[in-house]
C-alpha positions in Angstrom: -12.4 1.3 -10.6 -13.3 -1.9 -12.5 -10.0 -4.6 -12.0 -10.8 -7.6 -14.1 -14.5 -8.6 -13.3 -13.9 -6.7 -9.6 -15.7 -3.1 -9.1 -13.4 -1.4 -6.3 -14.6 1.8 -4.7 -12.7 4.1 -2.6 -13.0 6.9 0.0 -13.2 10.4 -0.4 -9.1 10.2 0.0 -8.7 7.3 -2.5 -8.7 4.4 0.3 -10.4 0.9 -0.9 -13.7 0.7 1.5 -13.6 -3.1 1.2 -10.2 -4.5 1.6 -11.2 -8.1 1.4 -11.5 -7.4 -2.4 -7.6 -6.2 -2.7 -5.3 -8.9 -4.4 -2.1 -8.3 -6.7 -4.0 -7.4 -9.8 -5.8 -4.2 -7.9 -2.4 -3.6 -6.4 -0.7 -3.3 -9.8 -3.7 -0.7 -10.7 -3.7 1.4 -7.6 0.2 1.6 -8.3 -0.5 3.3 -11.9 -2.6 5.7 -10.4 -0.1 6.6 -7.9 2.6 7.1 -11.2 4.0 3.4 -10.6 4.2 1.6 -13.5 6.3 -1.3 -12.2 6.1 -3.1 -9.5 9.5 -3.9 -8.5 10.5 -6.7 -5.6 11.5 -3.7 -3.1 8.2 -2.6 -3.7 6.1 -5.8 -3.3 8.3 -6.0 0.1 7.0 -2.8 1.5 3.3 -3.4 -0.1 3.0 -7.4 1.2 4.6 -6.2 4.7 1.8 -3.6 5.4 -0.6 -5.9 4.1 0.4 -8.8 6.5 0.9 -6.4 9.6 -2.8 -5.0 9.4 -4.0 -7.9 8.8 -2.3 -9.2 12.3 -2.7 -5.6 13.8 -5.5 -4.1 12.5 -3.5 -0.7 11.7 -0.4 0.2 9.5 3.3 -0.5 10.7 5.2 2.6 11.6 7.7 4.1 9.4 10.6 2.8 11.7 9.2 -0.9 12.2 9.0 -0.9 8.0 12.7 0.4 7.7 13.7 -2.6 10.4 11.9 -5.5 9.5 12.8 -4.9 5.5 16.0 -3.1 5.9 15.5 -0.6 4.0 16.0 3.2 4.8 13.1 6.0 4.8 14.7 7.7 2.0 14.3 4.3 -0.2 10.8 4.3 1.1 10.1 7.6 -0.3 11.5 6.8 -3.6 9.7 3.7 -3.8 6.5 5.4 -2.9 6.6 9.4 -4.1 3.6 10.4 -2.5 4.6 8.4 1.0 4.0 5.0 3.1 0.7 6.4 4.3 -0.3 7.4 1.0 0.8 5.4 -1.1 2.2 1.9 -0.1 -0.8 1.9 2.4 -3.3 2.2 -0.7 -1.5 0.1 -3.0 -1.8 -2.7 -0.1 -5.7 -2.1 0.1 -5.4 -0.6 3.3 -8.5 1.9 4.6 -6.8 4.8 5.4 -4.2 4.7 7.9 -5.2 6.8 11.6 -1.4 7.9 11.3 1.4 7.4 9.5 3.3 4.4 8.0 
């Protein structure tokens, strides 16, 4: 995928191999390919959250912990995210695949 003057390449299950390249533009184009055209502030929230906790962690934030620390329930983070946390929010924030789930 070519973002602005970027090339990003992903995994075999559609995870960015080199995070360090991630930044809001890519975010906003691994959203359309995950049927988000709009990145709304609940989902910036979500996306920035599991951004900052891997980068602290080195792994993805548990379902529970995201519901928590953003007050927002799992159903919310479904509807945010149709195809998941893992899936989706996890890719959108340039994660590499997650070992289990968000």
């Amino acid at each position: 995928m070519k973002v602005g003057e970027k090339i990003i390449e992903f995994d075999k299950d559609g995870f960015m191999l080199n995070p360090e390249l991630w930044d809001e533009e890519v975010a906003r184009a691994i959203a359309k390919e995950e049927g988000i055209e709009e990145m709304t502030e609940d989902h910036w929230k979500v996306v920035l959250f599991i951004r900052n906790y891997w980068k602290e962690h080195d792994l993805a934030p548990e379902v529970r912990l995201l519901c928590k620390e953003l007050n927002l329930g799992v159903r919310q983070i479904y509807r945010l995210f149709t195809s998941g946390p893992a899936r989706g929010a996890c890719r959108i924030a340039g994660l590499p695949k997650p070992d289990g789930c968000v």
